[in-house]
C-alpha positions in Angstrom: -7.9 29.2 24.2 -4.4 29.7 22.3 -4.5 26.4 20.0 -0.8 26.2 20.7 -1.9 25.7 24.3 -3.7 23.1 24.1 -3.0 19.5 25.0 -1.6 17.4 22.5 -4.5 14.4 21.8 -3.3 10.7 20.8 -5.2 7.8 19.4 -6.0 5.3 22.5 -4.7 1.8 21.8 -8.0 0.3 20.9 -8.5 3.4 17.9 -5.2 2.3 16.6 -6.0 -1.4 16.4 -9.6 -0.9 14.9 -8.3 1.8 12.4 -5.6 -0.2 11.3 -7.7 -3.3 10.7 -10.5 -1.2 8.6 -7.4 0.1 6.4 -6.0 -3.1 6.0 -9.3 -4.2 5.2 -9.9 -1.8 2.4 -6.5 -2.3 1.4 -6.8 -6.0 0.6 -10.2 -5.4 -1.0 -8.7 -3.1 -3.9 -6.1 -5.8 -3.7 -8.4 -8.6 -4.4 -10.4 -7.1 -7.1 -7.2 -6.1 -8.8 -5.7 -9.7 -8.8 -9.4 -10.7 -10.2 -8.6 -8.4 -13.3 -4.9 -9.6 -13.6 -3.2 -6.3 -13.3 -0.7 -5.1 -11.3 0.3 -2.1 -9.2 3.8 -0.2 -8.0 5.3 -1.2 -4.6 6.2 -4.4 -3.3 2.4 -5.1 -3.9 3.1 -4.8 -7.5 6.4 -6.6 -7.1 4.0 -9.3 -5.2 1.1 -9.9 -7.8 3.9 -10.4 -10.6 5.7 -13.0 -8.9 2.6 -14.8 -7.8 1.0 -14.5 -11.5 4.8 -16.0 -12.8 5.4 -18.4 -10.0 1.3 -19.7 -8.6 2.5 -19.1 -5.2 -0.3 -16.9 -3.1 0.0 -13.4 -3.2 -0.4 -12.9 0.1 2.6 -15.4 0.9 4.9 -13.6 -1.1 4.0 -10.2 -0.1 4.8 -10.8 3.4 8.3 -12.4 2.4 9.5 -9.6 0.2 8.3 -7.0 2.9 10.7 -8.3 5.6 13.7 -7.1 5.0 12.1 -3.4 4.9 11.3 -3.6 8.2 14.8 -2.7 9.7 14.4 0.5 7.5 11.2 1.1 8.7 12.8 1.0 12.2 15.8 3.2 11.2 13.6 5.9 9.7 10.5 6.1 11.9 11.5 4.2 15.2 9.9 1.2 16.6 6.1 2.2 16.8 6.0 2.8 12.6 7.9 -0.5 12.3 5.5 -2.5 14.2 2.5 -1.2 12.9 3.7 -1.4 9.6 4.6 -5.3 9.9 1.1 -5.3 11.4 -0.6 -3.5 8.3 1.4 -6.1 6.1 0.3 -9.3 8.0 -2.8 -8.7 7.7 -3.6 -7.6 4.4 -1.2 -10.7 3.4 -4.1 -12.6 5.3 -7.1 -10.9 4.1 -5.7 -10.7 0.5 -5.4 -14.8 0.8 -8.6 -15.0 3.2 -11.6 -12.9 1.1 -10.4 -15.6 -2.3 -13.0 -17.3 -1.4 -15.3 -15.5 0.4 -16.0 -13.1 -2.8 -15.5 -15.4 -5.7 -15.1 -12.9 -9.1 -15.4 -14.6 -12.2 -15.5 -11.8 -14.6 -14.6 -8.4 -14.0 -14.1 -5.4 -16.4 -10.1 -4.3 -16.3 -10.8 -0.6 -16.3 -13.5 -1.1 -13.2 -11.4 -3.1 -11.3 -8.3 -0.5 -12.1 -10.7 2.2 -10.9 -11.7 0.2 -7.8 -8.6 -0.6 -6.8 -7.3 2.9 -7.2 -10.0 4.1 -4.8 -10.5 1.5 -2.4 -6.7 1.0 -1.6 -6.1 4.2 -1.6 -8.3 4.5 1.0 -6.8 2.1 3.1 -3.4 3.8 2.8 -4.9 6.9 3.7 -6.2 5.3 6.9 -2.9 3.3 7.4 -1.0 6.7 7.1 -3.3 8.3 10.0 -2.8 5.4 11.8 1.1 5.4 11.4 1.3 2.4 10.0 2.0 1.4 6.0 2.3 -1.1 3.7 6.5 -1.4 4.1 8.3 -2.0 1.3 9.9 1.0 -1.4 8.5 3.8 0.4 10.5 3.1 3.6 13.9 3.2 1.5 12.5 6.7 0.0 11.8 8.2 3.5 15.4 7.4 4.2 16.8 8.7 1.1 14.9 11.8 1.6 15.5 12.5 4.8 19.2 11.8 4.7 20.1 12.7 1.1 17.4 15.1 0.2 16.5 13.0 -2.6 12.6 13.1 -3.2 10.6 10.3 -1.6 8.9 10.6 -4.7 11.3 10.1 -7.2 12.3 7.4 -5.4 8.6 5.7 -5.8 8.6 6.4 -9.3 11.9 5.2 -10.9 11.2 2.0 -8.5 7.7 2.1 -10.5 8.9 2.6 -13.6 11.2 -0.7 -14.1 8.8 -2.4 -12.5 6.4 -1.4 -14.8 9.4 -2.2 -17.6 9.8 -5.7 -16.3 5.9 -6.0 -16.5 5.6 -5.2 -20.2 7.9 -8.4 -20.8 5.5 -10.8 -18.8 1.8 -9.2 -19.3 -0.6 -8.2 -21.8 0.2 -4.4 -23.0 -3.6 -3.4 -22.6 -3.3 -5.0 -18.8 0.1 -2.9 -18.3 -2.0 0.0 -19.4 -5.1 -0.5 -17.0 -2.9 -1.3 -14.1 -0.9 2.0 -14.5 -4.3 3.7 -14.7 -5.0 2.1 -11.2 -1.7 2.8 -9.6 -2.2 6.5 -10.9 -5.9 6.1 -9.3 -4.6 5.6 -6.4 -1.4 7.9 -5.9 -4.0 11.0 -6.8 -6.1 9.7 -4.0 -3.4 9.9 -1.5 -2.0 13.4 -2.8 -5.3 15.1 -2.6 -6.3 13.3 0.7 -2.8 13.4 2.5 -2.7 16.2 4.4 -1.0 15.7 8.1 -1.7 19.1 8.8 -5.2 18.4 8.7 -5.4 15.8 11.8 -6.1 16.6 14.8 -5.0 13.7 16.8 -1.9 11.1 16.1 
């Protein structure tokens, strides 16, 4: 049978909502060992973790807040399914970032490790949120747009973004914790561009 022919398959609701929770799941593990380590990321994730480290206030708090105000964008770019699984992905890896503190206490843990597994593990979870059509809001919504209505890269977009907030982190952090966390985020974009491949899935 002609593969053209054939019946275009779907995720059932219940796939959706058990692959987005394992995602988010994974996500706010790389998250939490991250944050043991005090390093950062891109995103609004990294945009989070450096006002939480400056201000006390719970990471998973303010990652929620500054995510809001993306999800009109996410609306405007990929209609109303991507922007409420997206706000669904961020709720609840703003919950399981807060809720796993102190389930999995981590006194000590090794910079580069945690920089490794964070790379991997969230990486991970973005895959699955991507699959899923979900995602963790924030810059990469505004470079969809830009993209599709400029022609602008998505990823340039990602990386100037990255880059001053990687700037703005040099002024508040450690330069070896800069270091480690821009080994992570690089961990973790090489993850997605090997793994990304839409082409690949079978069903949506």
């Amino acid at each position: 049978m002609d593969s053209d022919l054939r019946p275009e398959k779907h995720y059932t609701r219940f796939e959706d909502m058990q692959g987005l929770l394992l995602a988010s799941i994974q996500s706010a593990l790389g998250l939490h060992l991250l944050r043991a380590a005090g390093l950062m990321t891109g995103g609004t994730a990294g945009m989070a973790l450096l006002i939480s480290y400056a201000t006390g206030w719970a990471f998973g708090a303010v990652f929620f807040v500054i995510n809001l105000p993306f999800y009109w964008f996410a609306y405007r770019a990929r209609g109303t399914v991507f922007c409420i699984k997206s706000l669904a992905s961020v709720t609840m890896v703003s919950v399981l970032a807060e809720a796993v503190k102190p389930l999995l206490v981590i006194d000590h843990i090794n910079a580069a490790t945690a920089a490794v597994l964070f790379g991997v593990s969230t990486g991970v979870g973005l895959l699955g949120l991507f699959r899923h059509s979900g995602s963790l809001g924030g810059v990469s919504i505004i470079a969809l747009i830009l993209q599709d209505r400029y022609g602008f890269k998505a990823g340039w977009t990602q990386t100037i973004h990255d880059l001053v907030l990687f700037g703005v982190a040099l002024w508040l952090m450690p330069l070896d914790k800069v270091a480690w966390s821009l080994m992570g985020a690089v961990i973790l974009n090489l993850v997605i561009a090997f793994n990304h491949r839409r082409d690949w899935y079978i069903v949506t």
